[in-house]
C-alpha positions in Angstrom: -115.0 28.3 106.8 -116.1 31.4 108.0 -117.5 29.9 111.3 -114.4 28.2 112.0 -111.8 30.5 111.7 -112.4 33.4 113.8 -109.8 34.3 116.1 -105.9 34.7 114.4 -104.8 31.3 116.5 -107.4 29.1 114.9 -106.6 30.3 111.3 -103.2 29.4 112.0 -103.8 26.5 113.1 -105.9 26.0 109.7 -103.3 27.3 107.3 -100.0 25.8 108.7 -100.1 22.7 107.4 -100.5 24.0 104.0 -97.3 26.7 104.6 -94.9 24.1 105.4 -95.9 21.7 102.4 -95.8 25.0 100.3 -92.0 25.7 101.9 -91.1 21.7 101.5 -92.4 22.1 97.6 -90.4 25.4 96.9 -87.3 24.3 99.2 -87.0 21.6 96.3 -86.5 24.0 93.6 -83.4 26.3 92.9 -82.7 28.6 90.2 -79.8 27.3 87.7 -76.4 29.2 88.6 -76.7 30.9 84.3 -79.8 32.4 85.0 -78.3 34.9 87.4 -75.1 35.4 85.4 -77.5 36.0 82.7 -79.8 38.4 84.5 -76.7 40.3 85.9 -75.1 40.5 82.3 -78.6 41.3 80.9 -78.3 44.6 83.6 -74.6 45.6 82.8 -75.9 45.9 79.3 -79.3 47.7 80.1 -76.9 50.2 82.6 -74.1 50.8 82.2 -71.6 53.3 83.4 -71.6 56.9 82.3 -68.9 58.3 80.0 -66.3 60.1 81.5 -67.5 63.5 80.0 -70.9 63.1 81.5 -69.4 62.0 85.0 -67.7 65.6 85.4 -71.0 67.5 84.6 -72.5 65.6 87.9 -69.3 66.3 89.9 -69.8 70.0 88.8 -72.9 69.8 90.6 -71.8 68.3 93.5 -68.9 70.7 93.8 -71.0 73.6 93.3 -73.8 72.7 95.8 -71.1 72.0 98.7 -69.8 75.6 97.9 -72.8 76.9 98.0 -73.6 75.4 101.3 -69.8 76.8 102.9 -70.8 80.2 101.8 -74.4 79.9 103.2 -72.4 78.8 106.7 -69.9 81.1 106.6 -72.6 84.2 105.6 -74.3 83.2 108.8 -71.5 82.5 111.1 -70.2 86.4 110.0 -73.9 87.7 110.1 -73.9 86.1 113.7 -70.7 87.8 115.3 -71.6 91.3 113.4 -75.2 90.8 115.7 -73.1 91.6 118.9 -75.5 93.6 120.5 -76.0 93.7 124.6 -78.9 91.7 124.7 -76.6 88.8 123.2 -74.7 89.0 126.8 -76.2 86.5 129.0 -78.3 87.1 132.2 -75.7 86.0 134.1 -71.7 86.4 132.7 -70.6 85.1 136.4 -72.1 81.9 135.5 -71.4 81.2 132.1 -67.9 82.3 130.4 -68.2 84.8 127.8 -66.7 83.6 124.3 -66.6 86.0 121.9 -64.7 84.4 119.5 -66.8 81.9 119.1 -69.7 82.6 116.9 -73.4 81.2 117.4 -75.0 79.4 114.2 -78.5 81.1 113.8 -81.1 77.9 113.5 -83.8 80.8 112.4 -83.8 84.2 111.3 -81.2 86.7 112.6 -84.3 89.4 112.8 -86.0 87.4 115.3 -82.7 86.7 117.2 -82.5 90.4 117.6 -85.7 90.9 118.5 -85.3 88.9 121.6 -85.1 90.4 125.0 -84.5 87.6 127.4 -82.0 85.6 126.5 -80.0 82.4 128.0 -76.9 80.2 127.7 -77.3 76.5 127.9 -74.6 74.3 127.8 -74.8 70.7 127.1 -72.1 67.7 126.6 -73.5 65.9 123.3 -72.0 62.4 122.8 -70.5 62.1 119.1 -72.5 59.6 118.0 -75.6 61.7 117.8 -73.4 64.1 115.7 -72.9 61.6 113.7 -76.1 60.3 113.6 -77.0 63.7 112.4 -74.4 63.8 109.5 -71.9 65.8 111.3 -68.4 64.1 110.7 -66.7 62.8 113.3 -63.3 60.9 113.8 -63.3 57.5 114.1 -60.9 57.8 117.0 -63.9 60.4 118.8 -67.0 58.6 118.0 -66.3 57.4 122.0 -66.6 61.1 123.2 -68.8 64.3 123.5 -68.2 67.9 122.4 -69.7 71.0 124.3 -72.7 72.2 122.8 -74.1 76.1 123.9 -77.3 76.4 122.9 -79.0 80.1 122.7 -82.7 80.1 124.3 -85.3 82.8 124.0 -87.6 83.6 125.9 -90.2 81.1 125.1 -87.6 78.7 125.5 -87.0 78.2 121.8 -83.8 77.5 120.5 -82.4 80.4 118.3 -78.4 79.4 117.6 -76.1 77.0 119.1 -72.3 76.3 118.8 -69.9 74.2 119.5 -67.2 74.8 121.7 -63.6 73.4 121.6 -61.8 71.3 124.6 -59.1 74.1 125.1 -62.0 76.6 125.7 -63.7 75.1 128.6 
C-alpha cells in the first residue's frame, strides 16, 4: 500500500470511494427529534442560571473594573496636559495647528515622553471601522466615516501619544 500511494492525488484517488459510501451510510441515519430535547433539558438542569444575589456580586465587578479604567484615562489625560512643556510644541507650529485643549493619550510612560527632544505631529484620517475593529465605539450612523487621528512621534519614530480630534476643530 505503501508503494502505491505516494503522492496526495493517488491516495485520494484510493480513499474516495470509501468516503462517499461512508457519507451515503451516515446520510441514512438521523438522531431522534427527543434526544436533543433531552440533551438540552439535561443542560438547563446541569446549568442553570445564577440567583439574583449572586448576579449583582459579578455586576459589582464589572462596575468597578470600568471605573477603574475611566480613572486610569482620565489620570492620564490630566497627567498629559500638566506635561506642557516647550518641547511638546511641534518643529513646525506654521504647519500644524496648535490645540491645546486637546490633550494627547500617553501610549508609554510620561517620563520617557518628557525626555524626548525631537518631537513631531502626524496627522492621519482613520476610517471608523478600524476603531471599531479595535473596540472603540462607534455610531452606527459613522461606521461610513473617518475621525482625525494626531499621532505624537519621537525621535526614533516611535509613537508616544495620539488623540483624536473633533470635526469643528479642523
Amino acid at each position: 500500500m505503501q508503494n502505491q500511494a505516494n503522492s496526495p492525488e493517488k491516495i485520494d484517488a484510493i480513499l474516495k470511494p470509501h468516503m462517499q459510501a461512508l457519507r451515503q451510510g451516515l446520510a441514512q441515519m438521523q438522531t431522534p427529534a427527543h434526544v436533543e430535547q433531552a440533551l438540552l433539558a439535561r443542560f438547563a438542569q446541569q446549568h442553570r442560571p445564577l440567583p439574583w444575589f449572586k448576579r449583582i456580586g459579578d455586576m459589582y465587578w464589572q462596575w468597578a473594573s470600568a471605573v477603574a479604567v475611566a480613572v486610569l484615562v482620565m489620570s492620564v489625560s490630566v497627567q498629559t496636559s500638566r506635561l506642557g512643556h516647550p518641547m511638546w510644541m511641534p518643529s513646525s507650529v506654521e504647519t500644524v495647528a496648535v490645540r491645546e485643549d486637546i490633550p494627547f493619550i500617553a501610549l508609554g510612560s510620561g517620563e520617557e515622553i518628557a525626555m524626548q527632544e525631537n518631537m513631531r505631529i502626524v496627522q492621519a484620517e482613520v476610517p471608523h471601522t478600524m476603531l471599531a475593529s479595535m473596540g472603540i465605539s462607534v455610531g452606527a450612523d459613522q461606521v461610513g466615516g473617518s475621525s482625525t487621528a494626531e499621532m505624537l512621534y519621537g525621535a526614533n519614530d516611535q509613537p508616544l501619544a495620539v488623540r483624536f480630534v473633533p470635526s469643528s476643530s479642523k
